[in-house]
DODRENLUM-914955 format. One record per residue: x, y, z of N, C-alpha, C in turn; residue in one letter. Coordinates in steps of 0.2 Angstrom, whole numbers. Each point is the difference from the previous one (the first is absolute). Layout:
BEGIN
site n.u=X | n.v=Y | n.w=Z | ca.u=X | ca.v=Y | ca.w=Z | c.u=X | c.v=Y | c.w=Z | resn=A $
...
//
This chain:
BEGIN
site n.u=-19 | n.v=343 | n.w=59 | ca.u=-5 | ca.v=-2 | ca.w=-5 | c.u=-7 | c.v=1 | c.w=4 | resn=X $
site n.u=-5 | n.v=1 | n.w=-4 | ca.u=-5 | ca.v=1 | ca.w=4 | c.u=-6 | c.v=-5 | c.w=-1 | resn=X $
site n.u=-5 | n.v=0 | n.w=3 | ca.u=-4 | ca.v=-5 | ca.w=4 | c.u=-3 | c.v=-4 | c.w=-9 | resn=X $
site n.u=-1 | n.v=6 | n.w=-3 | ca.u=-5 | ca.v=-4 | ca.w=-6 | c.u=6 | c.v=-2 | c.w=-6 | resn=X $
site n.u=6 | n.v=4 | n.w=1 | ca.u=5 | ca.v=-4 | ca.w=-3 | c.u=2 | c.v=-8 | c.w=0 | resn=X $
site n.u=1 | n.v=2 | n.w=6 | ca.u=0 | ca.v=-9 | ca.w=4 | c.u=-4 | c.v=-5 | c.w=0 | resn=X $
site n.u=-7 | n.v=4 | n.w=-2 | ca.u=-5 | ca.v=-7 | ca.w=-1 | c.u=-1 | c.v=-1 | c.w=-8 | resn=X $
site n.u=4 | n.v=5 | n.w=-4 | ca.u=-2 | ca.v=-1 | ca.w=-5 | c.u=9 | c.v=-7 | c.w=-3 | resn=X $
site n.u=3 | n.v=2 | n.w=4 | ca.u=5 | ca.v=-5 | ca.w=0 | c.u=-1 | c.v=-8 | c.w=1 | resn=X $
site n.u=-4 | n.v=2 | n.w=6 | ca.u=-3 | ca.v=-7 | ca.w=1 | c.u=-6 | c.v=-3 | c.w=-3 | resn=X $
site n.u=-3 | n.v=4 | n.w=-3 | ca.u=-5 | ca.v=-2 | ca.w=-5 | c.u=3 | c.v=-4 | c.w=-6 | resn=X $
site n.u=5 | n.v=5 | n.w=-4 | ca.u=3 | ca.v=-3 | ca.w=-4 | c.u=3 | c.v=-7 | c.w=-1 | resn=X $
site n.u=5 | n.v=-1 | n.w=7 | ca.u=4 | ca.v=-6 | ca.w=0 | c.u=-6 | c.v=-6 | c.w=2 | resn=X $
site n.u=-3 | n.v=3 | n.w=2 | ca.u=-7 | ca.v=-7 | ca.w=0 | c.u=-2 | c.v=-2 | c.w=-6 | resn=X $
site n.u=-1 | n.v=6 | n.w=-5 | ca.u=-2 | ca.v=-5 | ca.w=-6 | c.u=5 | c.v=-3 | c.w=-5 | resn=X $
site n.u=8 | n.v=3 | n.w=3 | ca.u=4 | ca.v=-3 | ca.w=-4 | c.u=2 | c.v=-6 | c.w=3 | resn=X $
site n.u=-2 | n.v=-2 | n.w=6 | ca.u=3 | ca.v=-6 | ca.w=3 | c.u=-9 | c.v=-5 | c.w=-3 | resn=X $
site n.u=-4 | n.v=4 | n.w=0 | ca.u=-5 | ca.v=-5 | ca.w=-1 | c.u=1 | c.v=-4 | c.w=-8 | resn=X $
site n.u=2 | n.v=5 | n.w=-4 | ca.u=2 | ca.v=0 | ca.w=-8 | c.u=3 | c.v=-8 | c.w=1 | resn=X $
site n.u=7 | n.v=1 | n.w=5 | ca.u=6 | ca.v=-5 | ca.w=-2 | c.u=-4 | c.v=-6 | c.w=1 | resn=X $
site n.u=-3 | n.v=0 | n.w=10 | ca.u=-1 | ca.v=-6 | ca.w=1 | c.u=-7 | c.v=-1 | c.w=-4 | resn=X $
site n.u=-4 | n.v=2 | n.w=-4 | ca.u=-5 | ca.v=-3 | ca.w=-8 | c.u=3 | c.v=-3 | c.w=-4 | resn=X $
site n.u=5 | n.v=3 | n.w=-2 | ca.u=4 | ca.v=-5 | ca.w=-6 | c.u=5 | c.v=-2 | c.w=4 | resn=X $
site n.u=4 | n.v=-2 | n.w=6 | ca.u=3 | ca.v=-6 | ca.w=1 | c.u=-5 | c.v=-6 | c.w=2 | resn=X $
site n.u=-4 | n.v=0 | n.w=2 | ca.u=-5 | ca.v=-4 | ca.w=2 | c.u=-1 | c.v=-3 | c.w=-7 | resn=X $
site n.u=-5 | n.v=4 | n.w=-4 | ca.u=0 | ca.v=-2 | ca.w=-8 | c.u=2 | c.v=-6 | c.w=-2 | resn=X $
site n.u=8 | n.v=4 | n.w=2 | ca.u=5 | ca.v=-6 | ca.w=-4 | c.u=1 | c.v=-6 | c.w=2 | resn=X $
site n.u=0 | n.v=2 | n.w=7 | ca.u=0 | ca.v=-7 | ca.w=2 | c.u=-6 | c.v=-8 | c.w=0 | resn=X $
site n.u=-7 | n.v=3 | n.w=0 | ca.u=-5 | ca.v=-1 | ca.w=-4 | c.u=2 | c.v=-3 | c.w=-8 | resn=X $
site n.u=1 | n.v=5 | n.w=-1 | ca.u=2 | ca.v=-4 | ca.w=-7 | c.u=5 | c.v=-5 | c.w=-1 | resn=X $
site n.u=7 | n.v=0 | n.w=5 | ca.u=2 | ca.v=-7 | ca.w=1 | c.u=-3 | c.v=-4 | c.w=3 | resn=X $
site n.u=-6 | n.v=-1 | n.w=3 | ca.u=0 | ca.v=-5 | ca.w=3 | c.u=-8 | c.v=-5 | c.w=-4 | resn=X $
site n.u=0 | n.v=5 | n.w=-3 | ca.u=-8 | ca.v=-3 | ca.w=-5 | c.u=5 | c.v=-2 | c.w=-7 | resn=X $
site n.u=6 | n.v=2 | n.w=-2 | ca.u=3 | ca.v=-3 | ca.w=-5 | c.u=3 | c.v=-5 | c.w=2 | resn=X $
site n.u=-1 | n.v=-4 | n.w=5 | ca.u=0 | ca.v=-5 | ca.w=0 | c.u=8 | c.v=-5 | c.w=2 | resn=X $
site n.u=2 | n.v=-4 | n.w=1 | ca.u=5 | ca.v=-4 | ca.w=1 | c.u=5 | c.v=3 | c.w=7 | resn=X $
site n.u=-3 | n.v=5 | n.w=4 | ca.u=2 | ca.v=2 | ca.w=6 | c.u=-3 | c.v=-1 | c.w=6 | resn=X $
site n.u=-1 | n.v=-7 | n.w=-2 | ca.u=-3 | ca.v=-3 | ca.w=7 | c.u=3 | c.v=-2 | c.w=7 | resn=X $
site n.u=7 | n.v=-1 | n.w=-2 | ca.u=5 | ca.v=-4 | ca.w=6 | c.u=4 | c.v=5 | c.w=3 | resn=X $
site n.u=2 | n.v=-1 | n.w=7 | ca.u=3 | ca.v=4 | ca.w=3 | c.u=7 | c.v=4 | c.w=-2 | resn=X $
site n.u=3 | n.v=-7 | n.w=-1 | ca.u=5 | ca.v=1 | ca.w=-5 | c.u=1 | c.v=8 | c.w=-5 | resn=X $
site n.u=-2 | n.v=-3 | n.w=-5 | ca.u=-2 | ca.v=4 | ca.w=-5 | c.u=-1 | c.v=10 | c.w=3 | resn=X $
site n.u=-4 | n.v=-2 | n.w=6 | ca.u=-1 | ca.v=8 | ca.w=1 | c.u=3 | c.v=4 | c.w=4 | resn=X $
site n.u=4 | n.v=-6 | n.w=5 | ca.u=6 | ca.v=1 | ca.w=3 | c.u=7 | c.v=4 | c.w=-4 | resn=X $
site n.u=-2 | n.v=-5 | n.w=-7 | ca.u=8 | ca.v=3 | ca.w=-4 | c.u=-2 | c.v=6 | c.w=-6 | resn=X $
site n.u=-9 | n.v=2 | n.w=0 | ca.u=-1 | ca.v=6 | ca.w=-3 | c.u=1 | c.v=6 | c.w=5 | resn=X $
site n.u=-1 | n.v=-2 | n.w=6 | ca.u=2 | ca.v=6 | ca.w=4 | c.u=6 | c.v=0 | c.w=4 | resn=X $
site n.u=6 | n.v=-4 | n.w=-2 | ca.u=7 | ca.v=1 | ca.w=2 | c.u=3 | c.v=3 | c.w=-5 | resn=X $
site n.u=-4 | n.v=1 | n.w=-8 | ca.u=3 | ca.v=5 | ca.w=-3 | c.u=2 | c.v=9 | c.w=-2 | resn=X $
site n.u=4 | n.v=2 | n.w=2 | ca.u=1 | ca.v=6 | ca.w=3 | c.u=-4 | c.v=5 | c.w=-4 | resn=X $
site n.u=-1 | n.v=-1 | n.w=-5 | ca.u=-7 | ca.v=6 | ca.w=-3 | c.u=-8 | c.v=0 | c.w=5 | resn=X $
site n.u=2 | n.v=-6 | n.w=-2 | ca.u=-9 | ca.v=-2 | ca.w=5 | c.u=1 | c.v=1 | c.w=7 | resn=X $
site n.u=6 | n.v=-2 | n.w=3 | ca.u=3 | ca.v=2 | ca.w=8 | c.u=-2 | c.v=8 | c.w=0 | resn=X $
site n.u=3 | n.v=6 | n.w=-5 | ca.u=-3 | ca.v=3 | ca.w=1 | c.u=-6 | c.v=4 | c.w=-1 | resn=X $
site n.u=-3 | n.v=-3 | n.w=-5 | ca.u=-7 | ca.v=1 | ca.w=-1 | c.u=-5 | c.v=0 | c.w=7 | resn=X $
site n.u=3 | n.v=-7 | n.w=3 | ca.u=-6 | ca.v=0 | ca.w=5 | c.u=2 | c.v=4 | c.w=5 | resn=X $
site n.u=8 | n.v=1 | n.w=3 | ca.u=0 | ca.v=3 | ca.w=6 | c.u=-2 | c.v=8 | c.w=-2 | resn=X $
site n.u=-1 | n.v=3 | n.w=-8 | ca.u=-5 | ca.v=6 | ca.w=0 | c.u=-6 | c.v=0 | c.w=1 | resn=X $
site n.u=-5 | n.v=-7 | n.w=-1 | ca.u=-3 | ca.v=0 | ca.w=2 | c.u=-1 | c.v=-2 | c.w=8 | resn=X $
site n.u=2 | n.v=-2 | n.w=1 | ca.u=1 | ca.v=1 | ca.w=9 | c.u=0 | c.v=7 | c.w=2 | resn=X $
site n.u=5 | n.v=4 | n.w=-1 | ca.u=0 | ca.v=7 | ca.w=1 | c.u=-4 | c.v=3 | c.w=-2 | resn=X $
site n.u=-4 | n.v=0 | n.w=-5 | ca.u=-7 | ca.v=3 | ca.w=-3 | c.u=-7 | c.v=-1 | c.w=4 | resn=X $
site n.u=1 | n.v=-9 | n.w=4 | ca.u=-4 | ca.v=1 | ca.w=3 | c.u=-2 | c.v=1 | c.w=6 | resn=X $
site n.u=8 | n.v=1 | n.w=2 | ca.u=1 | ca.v=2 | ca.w=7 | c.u=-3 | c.v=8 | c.w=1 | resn=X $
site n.u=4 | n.v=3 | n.w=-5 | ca.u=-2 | ca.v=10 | ca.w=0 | c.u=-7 | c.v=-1 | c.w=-1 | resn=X $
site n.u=-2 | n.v=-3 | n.w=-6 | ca.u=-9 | ca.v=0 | ca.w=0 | c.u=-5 | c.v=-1 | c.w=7 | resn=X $
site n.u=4 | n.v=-5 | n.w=3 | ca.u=-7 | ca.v=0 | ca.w=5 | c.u=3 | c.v=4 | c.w=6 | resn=X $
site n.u=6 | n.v=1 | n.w=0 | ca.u=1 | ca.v=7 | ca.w=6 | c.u=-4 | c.v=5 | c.w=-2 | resn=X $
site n.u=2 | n.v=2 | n.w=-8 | ca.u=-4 | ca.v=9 | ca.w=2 | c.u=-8 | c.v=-5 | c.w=0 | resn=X $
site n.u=-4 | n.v=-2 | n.w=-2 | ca.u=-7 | ca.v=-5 | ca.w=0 | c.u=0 | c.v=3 | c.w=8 | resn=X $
site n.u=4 | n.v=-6 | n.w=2 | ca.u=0 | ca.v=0 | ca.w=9 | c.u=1 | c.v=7 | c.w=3 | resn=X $
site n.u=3 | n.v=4 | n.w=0 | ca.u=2 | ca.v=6 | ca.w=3 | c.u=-5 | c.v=7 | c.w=-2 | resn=X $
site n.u=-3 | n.v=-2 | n.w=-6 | ca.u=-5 | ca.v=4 | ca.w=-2 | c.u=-6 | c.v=0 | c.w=4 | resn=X $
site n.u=-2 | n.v=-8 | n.w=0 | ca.u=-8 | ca.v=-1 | ca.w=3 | c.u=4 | c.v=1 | c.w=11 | resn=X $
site n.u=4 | n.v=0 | n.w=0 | ca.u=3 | ca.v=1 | ca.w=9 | c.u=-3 | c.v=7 | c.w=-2 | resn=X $
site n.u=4 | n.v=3 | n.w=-1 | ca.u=1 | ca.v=9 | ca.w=0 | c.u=-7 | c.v=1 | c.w=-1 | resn=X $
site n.u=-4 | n.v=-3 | n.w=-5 | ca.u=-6 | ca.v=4 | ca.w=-2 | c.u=-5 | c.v=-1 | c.w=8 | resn=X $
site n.u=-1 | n.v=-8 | n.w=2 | ca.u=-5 | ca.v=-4 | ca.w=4 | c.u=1 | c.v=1 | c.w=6 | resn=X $
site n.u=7 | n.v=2 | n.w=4 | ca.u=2 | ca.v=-3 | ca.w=5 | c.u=2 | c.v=7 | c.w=5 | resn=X $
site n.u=-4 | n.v=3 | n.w=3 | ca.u=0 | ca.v=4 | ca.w=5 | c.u=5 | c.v=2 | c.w=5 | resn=X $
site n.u=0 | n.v=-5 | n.w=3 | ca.u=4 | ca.v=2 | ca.w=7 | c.u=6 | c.v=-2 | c.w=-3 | resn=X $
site n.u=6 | n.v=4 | n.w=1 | ca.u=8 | ca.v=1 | ca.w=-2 | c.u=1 | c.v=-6 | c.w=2 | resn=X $
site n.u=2 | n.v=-2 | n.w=8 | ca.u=2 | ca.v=-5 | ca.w=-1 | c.u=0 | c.v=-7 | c.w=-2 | resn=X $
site n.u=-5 | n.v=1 | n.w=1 | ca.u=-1 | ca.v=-8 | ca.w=-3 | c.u=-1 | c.v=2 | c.w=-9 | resn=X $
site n.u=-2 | n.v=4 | n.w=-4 | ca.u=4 | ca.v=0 | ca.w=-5 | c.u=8 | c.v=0 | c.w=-3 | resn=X $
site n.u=3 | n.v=1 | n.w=6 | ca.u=7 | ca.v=1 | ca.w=-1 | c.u=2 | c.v=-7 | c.w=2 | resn=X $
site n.u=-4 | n.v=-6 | n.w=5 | ca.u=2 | ca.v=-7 | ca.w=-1 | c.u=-1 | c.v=-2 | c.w=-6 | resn=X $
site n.u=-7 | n.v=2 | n.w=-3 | ca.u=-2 | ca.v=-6 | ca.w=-6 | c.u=5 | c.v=3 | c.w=-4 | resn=X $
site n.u=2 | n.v=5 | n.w=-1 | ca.u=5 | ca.v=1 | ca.w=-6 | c.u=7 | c.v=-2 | c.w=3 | resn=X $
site n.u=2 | n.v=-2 | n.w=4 | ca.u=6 | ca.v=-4 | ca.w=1 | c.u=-2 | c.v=-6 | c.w=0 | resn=X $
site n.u=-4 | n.v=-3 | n.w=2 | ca.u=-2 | ca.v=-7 | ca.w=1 | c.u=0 | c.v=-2 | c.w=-9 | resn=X $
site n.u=-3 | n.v=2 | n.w=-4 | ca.u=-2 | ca.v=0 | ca.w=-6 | c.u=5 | c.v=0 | c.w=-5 | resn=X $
site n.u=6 | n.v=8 | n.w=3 | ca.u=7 | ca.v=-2 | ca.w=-2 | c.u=4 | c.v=-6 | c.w=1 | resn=X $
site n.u=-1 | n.v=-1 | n.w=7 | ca.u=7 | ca.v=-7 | ca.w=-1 | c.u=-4 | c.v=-6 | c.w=-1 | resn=X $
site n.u=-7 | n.v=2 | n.w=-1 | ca.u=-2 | ca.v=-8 | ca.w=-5 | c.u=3 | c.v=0 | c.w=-7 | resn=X $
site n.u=-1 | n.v=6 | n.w=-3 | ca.u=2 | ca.v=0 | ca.w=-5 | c.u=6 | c.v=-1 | c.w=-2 | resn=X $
site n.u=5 | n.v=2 | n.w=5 | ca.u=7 | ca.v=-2 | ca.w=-3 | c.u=3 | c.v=-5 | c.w=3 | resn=X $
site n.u=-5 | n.v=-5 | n.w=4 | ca.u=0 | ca.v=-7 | ca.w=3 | c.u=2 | c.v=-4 | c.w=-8 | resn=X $
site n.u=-8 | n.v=2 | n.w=-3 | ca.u=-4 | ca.v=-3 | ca.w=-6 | c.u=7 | c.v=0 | c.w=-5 | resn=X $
site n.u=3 | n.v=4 | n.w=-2 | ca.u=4 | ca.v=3 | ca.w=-4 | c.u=6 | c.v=-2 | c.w=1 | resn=X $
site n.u=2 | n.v=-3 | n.w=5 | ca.u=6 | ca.v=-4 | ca.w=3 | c.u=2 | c.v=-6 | c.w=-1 | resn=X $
site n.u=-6 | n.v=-2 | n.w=2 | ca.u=-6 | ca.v=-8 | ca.w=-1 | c.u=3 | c.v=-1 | c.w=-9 | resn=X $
site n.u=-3 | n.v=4 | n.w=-3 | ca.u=0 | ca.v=0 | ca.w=-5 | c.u=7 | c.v=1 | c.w=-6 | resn=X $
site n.u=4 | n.v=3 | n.w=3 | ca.u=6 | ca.v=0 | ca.w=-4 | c.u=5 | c.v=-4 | c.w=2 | resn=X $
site n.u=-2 | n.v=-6 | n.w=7 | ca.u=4 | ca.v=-5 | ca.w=3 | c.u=-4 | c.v=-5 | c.w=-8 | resn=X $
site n.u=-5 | n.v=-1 | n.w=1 | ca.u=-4 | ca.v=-4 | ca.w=-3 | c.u=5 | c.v=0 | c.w=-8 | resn=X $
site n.u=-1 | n.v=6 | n.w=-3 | ca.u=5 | ca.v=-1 | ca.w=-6 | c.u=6 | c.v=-1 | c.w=-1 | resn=X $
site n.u=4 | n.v=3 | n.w=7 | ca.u=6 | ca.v=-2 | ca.w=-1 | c.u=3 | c.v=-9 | c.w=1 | resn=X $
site n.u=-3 | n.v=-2 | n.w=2 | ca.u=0 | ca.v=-8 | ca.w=4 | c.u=-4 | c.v=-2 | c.w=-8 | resn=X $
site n.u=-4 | n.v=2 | n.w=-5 | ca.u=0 | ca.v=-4 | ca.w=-6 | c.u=5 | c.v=0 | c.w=-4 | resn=X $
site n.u=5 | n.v=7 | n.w=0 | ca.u=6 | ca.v=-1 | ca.w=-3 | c.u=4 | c.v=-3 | c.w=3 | resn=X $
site n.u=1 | n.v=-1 | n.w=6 | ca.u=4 | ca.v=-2 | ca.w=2 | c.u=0 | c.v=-10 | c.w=0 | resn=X $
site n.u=-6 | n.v=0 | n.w=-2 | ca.u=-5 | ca.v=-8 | ca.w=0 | c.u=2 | c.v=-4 | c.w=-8 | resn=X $
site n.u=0 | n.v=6 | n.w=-4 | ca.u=0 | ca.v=-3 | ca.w=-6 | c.u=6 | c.v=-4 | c.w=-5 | resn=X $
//
């Protein structure tokens, strides 16, 4: 694949991921201005339900691909000397799939809670 192929890839899934995470965020905004989802409770047992379970972990994956190509785009563009561009982009990777781990323990333990 070639160079301008590939950024045009990564252009792409940027704005598809920016798409989802606007209107999941939306939504969630809008449940919480609609009111009566004030208690933990309650939003513990909206997010142990397995639509929303997977709702969010796409948007977990949405946001984790977003700010890698974000992050790996401004490294590659900004960032000179190889090596130490080759740490930020590992250091940056296994934050991000720290974050993402973090984060699907997080949903699982709601279903597993509710």
């Amino acid at each position: 694949m070639s160079r301008t192929a590939s950024g045009l890839r990564a252009w792409v899934l940027q704005r598809i991921t920016a798409i989802y995470l606007g209107l999941f965020t939306l939504y969630l905004l809008a449940l919480m201005l609609a009111g009566g989802h004030g208690d933990w409770r309650h939003w513990r047992d909206l997010f142990a339900q397995p639509l929303m379970s997977v709702a969010t972990l796409l948007y977990v994956l949405a946001l984790l691909l977003h700010a890698w190509i974000g992050m790996r785009d401004v490294l590659l563009d900004y960032v000179r000397p190889l090596a130490l561009r080759i740490s930020l982009l590992a250091l940056v990777g296994f934050g991000l799939v720290a974050c993402g781990l973090w984060a699907a323990q997080a949903l699982l333990l709601a279903r597993l809670h509710s």
